[in-house]
N, C-alpha and C positions, 0 to 999 in steps of 0.2 A: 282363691287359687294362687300358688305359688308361684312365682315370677324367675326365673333363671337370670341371674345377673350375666351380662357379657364376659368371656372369659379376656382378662387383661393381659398386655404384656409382661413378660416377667422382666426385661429393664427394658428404658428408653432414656438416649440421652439427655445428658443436662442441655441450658441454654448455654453455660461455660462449655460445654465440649461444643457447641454446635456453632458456637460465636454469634458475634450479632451482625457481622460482616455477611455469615452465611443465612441469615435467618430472613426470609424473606417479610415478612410485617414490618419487622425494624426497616428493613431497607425502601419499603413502600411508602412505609409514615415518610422518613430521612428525608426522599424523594418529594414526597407530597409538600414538606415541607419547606423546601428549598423553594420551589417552584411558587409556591404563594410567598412569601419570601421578595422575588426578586419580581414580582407584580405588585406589590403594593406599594411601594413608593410612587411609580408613575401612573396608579388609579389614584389615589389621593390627588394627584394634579389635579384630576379629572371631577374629585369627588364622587369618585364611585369606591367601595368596599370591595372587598373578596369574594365575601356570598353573595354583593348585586351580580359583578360581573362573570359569576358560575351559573344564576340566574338565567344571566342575558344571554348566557352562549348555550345553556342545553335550549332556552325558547326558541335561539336563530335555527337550532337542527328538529325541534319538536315544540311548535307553537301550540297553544291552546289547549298545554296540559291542566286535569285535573291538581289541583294543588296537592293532595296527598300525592300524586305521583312525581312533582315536583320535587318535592323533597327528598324523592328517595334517587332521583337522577345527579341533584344539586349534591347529596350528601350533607343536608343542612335540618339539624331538627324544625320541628315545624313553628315552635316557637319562632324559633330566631327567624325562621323563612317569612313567618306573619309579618314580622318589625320589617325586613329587608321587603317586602312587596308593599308594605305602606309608602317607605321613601321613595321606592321607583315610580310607584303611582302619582306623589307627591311630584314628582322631577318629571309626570308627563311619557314616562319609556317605558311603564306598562297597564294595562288595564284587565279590571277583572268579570266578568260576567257569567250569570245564574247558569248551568247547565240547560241542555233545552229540552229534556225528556226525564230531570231531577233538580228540583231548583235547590234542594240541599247541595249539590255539588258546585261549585266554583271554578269556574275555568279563566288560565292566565294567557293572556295576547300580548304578543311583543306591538309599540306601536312602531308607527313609521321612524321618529325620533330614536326608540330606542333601537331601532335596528342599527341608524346610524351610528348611533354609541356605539353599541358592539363594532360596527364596522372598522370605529377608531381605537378601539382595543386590541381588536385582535390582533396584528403585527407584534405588540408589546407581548401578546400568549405566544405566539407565535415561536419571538426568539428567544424566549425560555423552553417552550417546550422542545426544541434543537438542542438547547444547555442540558437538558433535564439530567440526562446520563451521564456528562461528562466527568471522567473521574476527578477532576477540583473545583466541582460543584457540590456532588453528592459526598457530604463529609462526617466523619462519626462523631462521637458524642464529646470530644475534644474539641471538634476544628467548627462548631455552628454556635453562634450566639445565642444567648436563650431569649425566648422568646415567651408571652401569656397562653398560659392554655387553662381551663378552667373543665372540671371534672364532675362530674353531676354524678351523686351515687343514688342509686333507687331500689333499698332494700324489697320491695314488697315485689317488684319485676326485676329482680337479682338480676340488674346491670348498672355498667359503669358506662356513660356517657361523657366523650372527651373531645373536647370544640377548643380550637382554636383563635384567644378573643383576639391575639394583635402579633402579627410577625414580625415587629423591631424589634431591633436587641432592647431586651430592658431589663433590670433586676430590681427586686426587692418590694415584692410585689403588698401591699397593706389595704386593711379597709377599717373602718371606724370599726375600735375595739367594741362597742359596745353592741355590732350585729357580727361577730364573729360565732362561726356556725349556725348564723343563721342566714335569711332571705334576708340580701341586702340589693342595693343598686350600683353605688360607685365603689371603684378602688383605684387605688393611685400607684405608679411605678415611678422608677426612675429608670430615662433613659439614656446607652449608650449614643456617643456621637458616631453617625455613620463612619465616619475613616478610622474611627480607634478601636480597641480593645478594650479601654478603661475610660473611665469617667475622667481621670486626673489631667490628662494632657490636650486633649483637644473640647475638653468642657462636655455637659449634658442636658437632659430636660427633665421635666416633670411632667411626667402624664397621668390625664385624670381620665377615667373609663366607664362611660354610662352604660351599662350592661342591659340595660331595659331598651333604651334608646341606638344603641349601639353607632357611639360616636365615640371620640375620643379630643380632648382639648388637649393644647398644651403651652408649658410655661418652659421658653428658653432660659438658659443662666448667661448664656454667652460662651465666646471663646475663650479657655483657660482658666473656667468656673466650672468645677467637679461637685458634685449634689452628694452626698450620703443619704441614708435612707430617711424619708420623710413619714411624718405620722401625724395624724387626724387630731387636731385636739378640738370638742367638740363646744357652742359658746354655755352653754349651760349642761344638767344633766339631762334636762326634758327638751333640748335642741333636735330638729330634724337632721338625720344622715349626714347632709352636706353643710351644716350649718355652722358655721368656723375657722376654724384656722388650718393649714398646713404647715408643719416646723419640724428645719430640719439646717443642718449646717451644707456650707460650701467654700468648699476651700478655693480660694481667690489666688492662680500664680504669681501673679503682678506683683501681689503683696506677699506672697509669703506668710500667707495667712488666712483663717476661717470667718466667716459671716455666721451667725444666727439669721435665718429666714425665716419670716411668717410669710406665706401666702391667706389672700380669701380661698375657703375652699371653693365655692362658688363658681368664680370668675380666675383664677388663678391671678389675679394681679398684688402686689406687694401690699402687704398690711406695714411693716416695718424691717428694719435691718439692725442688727448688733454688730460692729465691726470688733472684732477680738483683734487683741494685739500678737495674740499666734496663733499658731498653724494648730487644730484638735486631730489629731491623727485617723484616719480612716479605719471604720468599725464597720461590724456587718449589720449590725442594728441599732433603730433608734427607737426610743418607748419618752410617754409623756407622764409623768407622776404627780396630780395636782397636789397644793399644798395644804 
């Protein structure tokens, strides 16, 4: 039987005519983004994540949800909700138990502790979510640091899935050349120092990002030590993921000049240093070509 397609508009505008100012998605992500943003510094105090404590605050209003509805409260795939209910359970702030009428189903309970948690978070949501609006908060695609977002495409359920792995400024984002496009675990940034714009003048870090684990280490350079982009060099061809070196230059104010850095991939602590006698001018990428 034949199908009658819907009849379509004959125009609709662009997003250029509509702006991104006007558009309301752009401006809820923007929002959303801020907001996680200017909570995670002071959870990291704490040792809690983004998605723990999105977690702990839909359980304080609806305890003993089934876990698939978890997820869709939290906005957290269920992957990563899996990882983030291991560590809380691990930390004692929440527990899981069988349904009582379907033992296939899993129900999540805030415990006593974790309620306290929340309790000592929430002020910190709190005076964000008062900021959230404010217009020299919510800023466009000029005036916001960039931050990791990782994009899961799934041709066979023709969607795009887009999670948020870390709201620091950080750029130049790698992973060992030899799982690119494929299922890996770690990848490393470099990141900006909270008071600057640039790596060069108030110095940066190196972060490494367990994607399975969902933690993040990191290696300071210091004050007045700017990182360029670091890259993976692996100790063999048949070496595990992490198993090697990190190299990558940083220019030293003091001196007036660049270092050669290896890090362990591992443990991020120094394998060696090259002191160059000048300064290698700042490039947007770094690649490793064995000999």
């Amino acid at each position: 039987m034949d199908q009658k397609l819907p009849d379509r508009p004959g125009h609709i505008a662009t997003l250029g005519q509509i702006g991104l100012q006007q558009f309301a998605p752009y401006l809820m992500n923007r929002i959303m983004g801020r907001y996680n943003a200017t909570l995670r510094e002071d959870l990291r105090k704490h040792d809690l994540t983004t998605a723990q404590v999105r977690t702990l605050a839909v359980l304080s209003v609806s305890d003993g949800l089934p876990i698939s509805a978890l997820a869709v409260y939290t906005v957290i795939e269920q992957s990563t909700l899996s990882r983030t209910l291991d560590a809380l359970e691990a930390q004692g702030l929440v527990r899981r138990e069988l349904g009582e009428t379907d033992s296939r189903v899993r129900k999540v309970f805030l415990t006593d502790e974790g309620r306290a948690e929340f309790a000592r978070a929430w002020p910190w949501m709190h005076a964000s979510f008062e900021r959230m609006f404010d217009a020299d908060v919510v800023l466009g695609p000029d005036g916001a640091a960039p931050r990791l977002d990782r994009w899961t495409v799934d041709p066979s359920a023709g969607k795009v899935v887009e999670e948020t792995i870390d709201d620091r400024p950080q750029e130049f984002p790698r992973v060992d050349e030899r799982v690119v496009g494929q299922r890996h675990r770690y990848g490393y940034t470099v990141r900006f120092d909270a008071g600057s714009e640039n790596f060069e003048f108030n110095g940066g870090s190196l972060l490494r990002h367990d994607l399975v684990a969902d933690t993040t280490d990191v290696h300071d350079f210091g004050a007045g030590r700017g990182p360029s982009e670091f890259v993976m060099v692996p100790s063999s061809p048949e070496a595990g993921e992490d198993d090697g070196v990190l190299m990558g230059f940083v220019y030293d104010a003091q001196r007036d000049a660049s270092d050669l850095v290896l890090l362990d991939a591992q443990r991020l602590e120094p394998v060696a240093e090259v002191h160059l006698p000048v300064r290698v001018p700042y490039g947007f990428h770094g690649n490793w070509v064995p000999a």
